[in-house]
C-alpha positions as CSV (number, residue, x, y, z in Angstrom):
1,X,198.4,134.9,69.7
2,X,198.4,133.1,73.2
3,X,200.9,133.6,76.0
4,X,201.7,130.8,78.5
5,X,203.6,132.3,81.9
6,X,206.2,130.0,83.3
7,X,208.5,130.9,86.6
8,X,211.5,130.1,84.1
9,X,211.1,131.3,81.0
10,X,208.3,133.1,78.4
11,X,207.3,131.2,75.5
12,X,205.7,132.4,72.1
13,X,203.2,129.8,71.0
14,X,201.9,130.8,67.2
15,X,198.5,130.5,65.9
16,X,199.6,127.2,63.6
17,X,200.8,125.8,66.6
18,X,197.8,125.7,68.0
19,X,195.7,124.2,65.5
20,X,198.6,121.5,64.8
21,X,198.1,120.3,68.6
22,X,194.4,120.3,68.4
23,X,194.5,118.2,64.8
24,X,197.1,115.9,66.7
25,X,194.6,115.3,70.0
26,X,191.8,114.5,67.3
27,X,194.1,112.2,65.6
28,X,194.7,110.4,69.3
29,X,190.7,110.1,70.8
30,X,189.8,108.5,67.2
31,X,193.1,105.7,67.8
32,X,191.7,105.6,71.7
33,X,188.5,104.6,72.7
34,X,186.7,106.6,75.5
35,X,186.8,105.9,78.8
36,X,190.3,103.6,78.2
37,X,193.9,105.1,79.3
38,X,197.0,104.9,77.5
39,X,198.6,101.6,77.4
40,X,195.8,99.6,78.5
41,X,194.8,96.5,76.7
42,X,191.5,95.6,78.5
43,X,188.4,97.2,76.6
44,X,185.7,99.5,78.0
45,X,182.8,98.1,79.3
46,X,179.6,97.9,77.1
47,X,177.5,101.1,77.8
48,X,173.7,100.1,79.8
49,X,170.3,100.4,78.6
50,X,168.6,103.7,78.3
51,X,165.1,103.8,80.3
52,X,164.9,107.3,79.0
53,X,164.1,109.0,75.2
54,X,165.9,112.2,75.1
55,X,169.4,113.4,74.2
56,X,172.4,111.2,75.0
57,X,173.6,113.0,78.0
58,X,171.1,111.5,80.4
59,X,171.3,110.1,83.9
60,X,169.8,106.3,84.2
61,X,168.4,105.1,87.5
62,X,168.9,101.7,88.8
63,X,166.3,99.9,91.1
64,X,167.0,97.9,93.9
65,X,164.9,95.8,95.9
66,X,164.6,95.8,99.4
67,X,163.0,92.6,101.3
68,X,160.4,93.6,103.5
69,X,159.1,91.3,106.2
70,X,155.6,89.4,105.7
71,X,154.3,90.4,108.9
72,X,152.4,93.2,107.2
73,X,151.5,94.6,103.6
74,X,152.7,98.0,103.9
75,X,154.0,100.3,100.7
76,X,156.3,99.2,98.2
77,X,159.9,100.3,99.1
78,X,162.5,100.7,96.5
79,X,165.8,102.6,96.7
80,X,167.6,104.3,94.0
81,X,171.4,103.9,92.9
82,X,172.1,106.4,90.6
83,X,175.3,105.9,87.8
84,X,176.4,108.1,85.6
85,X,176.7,106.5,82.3
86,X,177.7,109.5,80.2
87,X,180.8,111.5,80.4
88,X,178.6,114.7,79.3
89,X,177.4,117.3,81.7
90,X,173.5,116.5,82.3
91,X,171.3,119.2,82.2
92,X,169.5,119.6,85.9
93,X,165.9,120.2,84.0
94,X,165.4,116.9,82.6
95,X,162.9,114.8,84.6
96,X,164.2,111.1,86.3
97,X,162.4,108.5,85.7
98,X,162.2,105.7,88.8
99,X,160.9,102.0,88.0
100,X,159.1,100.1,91.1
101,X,159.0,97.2,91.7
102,X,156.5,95.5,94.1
103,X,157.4,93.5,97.0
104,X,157.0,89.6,97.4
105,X,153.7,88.0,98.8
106,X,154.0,86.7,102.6
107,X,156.2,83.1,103.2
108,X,152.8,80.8,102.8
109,X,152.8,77.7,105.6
110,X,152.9,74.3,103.7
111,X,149.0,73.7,104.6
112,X,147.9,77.2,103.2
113,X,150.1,76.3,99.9
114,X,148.5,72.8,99.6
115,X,144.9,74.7,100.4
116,X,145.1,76.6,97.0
117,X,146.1,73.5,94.8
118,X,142.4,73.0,93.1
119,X,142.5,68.8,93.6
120,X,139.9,67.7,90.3
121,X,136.6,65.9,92.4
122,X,134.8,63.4,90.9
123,X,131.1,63.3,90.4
124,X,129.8,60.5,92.8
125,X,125.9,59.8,92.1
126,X,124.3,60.2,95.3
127,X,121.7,57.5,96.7
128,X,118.4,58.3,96.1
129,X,116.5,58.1,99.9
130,X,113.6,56.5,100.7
131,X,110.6,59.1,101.2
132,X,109.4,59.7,104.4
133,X,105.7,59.6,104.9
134,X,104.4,63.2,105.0
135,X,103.1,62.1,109.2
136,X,106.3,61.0,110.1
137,X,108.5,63.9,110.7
138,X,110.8,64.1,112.8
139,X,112.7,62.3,114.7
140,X,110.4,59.9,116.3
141,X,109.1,59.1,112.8
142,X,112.4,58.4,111.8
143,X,112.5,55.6,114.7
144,X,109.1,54.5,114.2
145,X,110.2,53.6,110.3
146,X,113.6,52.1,110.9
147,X,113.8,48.4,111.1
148,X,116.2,48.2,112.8
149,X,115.4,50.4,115.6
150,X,112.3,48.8,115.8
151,X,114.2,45.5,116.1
152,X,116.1,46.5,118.9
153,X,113.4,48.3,120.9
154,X,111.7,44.7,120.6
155,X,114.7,42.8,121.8
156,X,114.8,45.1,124.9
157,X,111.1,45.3,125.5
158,X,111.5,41.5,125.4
159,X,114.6,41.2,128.0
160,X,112.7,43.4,130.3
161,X,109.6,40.9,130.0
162,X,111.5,38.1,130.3
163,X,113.1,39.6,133.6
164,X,110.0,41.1,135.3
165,X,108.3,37.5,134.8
166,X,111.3,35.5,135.6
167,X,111.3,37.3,139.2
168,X,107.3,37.4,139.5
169,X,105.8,34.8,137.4
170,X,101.7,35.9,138.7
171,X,102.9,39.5,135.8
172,X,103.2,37.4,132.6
173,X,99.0,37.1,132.5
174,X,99.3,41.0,133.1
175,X,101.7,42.1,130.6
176,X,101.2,39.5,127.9
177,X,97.0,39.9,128.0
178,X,95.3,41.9,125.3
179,X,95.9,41.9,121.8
180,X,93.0,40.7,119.2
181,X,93.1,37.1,120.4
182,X,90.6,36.4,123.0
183,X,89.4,32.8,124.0
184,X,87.8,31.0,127.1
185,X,88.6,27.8,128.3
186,X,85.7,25.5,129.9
187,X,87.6,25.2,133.1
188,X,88.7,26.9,136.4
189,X,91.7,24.5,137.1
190,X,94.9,26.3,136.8
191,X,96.6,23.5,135.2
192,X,94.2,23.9,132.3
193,X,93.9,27.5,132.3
194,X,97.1,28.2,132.7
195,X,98.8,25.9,129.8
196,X,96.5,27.1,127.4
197,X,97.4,30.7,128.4
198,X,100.8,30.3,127.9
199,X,100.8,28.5,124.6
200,X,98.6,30.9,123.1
201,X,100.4,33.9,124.4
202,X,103.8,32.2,122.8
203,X,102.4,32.0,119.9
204,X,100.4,35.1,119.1
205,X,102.4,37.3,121.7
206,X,99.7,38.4,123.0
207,X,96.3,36.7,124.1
208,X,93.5,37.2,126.5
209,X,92.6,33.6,128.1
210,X,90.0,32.9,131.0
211,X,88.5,29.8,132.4
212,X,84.8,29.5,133.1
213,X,83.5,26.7,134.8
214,X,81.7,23.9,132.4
215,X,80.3,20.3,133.3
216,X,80.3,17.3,130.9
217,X,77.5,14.7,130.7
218,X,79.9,12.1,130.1
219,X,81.4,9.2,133.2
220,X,83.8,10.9,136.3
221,X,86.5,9.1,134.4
222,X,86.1,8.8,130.1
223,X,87.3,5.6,128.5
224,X,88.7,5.9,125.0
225,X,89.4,8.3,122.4
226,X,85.5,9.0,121.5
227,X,84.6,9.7,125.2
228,X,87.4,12.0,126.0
229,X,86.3,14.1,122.2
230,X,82.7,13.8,123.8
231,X,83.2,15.1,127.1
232,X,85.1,18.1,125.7
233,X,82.7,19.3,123.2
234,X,80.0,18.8,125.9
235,X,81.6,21.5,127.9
236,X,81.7,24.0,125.2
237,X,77.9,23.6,124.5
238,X,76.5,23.8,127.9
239,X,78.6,26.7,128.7
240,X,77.2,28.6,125.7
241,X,73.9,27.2,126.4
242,X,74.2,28.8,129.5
243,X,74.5,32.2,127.9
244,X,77.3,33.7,129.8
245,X,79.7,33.7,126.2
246,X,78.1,35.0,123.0
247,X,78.4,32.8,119.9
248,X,81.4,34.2,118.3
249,X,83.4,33.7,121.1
250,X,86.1,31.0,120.5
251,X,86.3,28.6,123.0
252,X,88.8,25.9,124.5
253,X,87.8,22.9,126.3
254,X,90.4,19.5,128.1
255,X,89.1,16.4,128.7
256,X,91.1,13.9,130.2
257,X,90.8,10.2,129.6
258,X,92.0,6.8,129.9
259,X,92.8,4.4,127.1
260,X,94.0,1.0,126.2
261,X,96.4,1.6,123.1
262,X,98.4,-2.4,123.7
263,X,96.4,-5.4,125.7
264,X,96.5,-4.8,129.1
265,X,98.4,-1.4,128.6
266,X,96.6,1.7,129.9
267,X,97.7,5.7,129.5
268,X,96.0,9.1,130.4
269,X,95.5,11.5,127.9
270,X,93.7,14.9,127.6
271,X,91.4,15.9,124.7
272,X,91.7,19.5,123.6
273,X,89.2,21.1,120.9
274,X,89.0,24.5,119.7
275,X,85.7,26.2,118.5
276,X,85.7,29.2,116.7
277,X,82.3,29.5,114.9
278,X,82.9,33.0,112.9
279,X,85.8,32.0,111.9
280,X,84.5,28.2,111.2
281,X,87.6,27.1,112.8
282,X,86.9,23.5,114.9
283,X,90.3,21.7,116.2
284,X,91.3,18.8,117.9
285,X,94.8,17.6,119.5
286,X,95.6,15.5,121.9
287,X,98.6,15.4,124.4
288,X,101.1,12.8,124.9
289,X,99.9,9.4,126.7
290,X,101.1,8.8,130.6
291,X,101.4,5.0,131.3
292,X,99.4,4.1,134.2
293,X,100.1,1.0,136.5
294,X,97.2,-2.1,136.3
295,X,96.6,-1.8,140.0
296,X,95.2,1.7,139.7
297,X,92.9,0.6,136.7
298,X,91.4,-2.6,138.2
299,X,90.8,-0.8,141.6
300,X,88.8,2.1,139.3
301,X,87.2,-0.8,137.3
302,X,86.0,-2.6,140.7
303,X,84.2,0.6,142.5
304,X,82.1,1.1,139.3
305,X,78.5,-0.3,139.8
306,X,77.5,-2.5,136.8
307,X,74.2,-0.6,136.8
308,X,76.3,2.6,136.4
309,X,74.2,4.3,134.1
310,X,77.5,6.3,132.4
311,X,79.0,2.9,132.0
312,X,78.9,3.4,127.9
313,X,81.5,6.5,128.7
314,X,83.9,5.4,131.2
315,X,84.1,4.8,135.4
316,X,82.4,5.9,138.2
317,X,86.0,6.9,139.5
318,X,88.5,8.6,138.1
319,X,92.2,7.3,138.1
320,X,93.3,10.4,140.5
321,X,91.3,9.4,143.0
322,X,92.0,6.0,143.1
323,X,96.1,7.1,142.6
324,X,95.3,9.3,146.0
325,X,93.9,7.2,148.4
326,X,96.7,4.3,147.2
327,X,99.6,7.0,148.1
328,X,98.2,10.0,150.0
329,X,101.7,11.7,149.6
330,X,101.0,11.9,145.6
331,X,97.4,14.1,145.5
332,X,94.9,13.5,142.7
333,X,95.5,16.6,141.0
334,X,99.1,16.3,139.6
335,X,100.0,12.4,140.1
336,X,101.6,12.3,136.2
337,X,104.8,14.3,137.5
338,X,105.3,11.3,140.3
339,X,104.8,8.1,138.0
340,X,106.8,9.7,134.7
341,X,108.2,12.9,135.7
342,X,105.9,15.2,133.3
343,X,103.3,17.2,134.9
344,X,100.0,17.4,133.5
345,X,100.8,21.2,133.2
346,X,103.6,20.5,131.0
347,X,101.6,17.9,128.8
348,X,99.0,20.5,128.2
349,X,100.9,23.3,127.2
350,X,102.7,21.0,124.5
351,X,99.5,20.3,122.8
352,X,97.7,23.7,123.5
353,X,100.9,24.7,121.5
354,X,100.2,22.7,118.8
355,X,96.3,24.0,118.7
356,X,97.5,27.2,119.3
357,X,99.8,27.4,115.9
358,X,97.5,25.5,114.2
359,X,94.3,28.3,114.7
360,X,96.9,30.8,114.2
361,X,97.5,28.7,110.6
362,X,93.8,28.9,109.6
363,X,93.1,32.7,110.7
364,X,92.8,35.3,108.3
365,X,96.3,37.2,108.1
366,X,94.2,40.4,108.3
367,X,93.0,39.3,111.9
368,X,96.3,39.0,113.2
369,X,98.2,41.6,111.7
């Protein structure tokens, strides 16, 4: 039997009391749900998943993560929430399980994220290069086999030529000499000479070309075509009679004459012949025709002897002189540039031109290479 003390009164409670109230409180948790009160309608929330085996009265932990700044990859940091989900008493010995949960990589820049995007390449065949000789390494073999290079190196080399002889014409013999080409023309006169070295060094780019003094056999002044061929070719045999050139040596010779190409119509020419007996190379040009007054030619027909043993070849005066005493002013040595404008020079170096590209023409490409 149980006693209950009260301020007001003592009540008995009997033994079949008791167990009627219990039966009745059964009766009421089956009817009531747990965790809901009396009178509400709203119904208990739905218990959470277990992370834990064991008996029901267990404590689950709840994970929350906590941002960390990108400035450095330290530890993981997580804190803990517990909730009790159980009503029961839990026992202090059972172990807690914690989940962790690692935190987020550093904010990437937009160029570090594009950096990692793998882009697909496509195979490109790659152009086979030319092999470079096994002597030219380097650099300066690289420049010595580029065209182009080369190309420009020769433009500039040219410029600077072209400038040092514009501003001292006596350097072009100096920096245009040498080379394989090598000739000698039968004459000292610089009108000669110098044509002759200045078509052939045009031509070949570079050329040797000296005058040596040779005589002809033929008249002071040839008359006609077959004279003025005559008279040259007499110039290159004495000289190399003379032994100062050897045989091989190709060889150059003018010879100016006079001839009647219309009645009563007379022009200077020159003769130029080329001889180049290793080579068998034999040449002949002539250069254009300079009219010449009557005056001049009757005056040079008149002081010519009848007896005039060279009278088969020409005059016993040549046109110059006769243009020279008439007008003192002109000179016998260039009168063509004050009857027609041209100089004799000028004349020359036309033809030698001609003579010049023409021998180039008929030499082996081996010996000008």
């Amino acid at each position: 039997m149980m006693e209950e003390s009260s301020d007001e009164s003592t009540e008995i409670i009997t033994k079949e009391e008791v167990e009627q109230a219990e039966q009745q409180q059964q009766a009421a948790q089956i009817k009531t749900p747990t965790g809901s009160t009396p009178g509400s309608t709203i119904p208990p929330p739905a218990p959470l998943p277990v992370f834990q085996s064991g008996s029901p009265s267990t404590v689950t932990t709840r994970v929350v993560q906590v941002p960390v700044m990108p400035q450095a990859q330290g530890p993981v940091v997580t804190s803990t929430v517990a909730s009790t989900l159980a009503t029961d008493t839990v026992s202090a010995s059972q172990p807690t399980v914690v989940s962790q949960v690692k935190a987020p990589d550093p904010i990437q820049s937009p160029y570090e994220a594009s950096s990692d995007i793998t882009v697909p390449t496509e195979s490109v065949e790659a152009t086979p290069l030319s092999p470079i000789p096994s002597g030219a390494r380097g650099l300066f073999g690289w420049i010595s086999g580029n065209k182009l290079v080369s190309r420009v190196m020769e433009k500039t080399k040219s410029s600077v030529e072209s400038m040092i002889t514009t501003l001292d014409p006596g350097m072009k013999e100096i920096i245009y000499s040498g080379g394989d080409i090598s000739v000698i023309v039968t004459s000292t006169a610089e009108n000669k000479v110098g044509a002759v070295r200045e078509a052939f060094q045009e031509v070949f780019r570079r050329a040797t070309v000296v005058g040596k003094e040779s005589q002809a056999t033929t008249a002071a002044q040839p008359v006609g075509f077959t004279a003025g061929l005559k008279g040259a070719e007499e110039r290159i045999q004495n000289l190399r009679r003379s032994g100062d050139v050897p045989e091989s040596q190709p060889m150059i010779s003018v010879e100016g004459f006079i001839v009647e190409l219309l009645p009563d119509r007379w022009y200077e020419m020159s003769c130029l012949v080329l001889k180049d007996s290793e080579h068998r190379i034999d040449l002949q040009v002539f250069s254009q025709p300079t009219p010449i007054p009557a005056e001049y030619i009757l005056t040079a027909q008149d002081r010519t002897p009848s007896d005039y043993p060279l009278r088969w070849s020409g005059l016993a005066v040549s046109i110059g002189y006769v243009i020279e005493e008439a007008q003192p002013h002109i000179g016998h040595a260039d009168w063509q540039t004050a009857l027609i404008g041209i100089s004799r020079r000028e004349s020359l170096y036309l033809a030698a031109k001609s003579l010049a590209y023409m021998y180039k023409q008929r030499l082996p490409s081996s010996f000008i290479s």
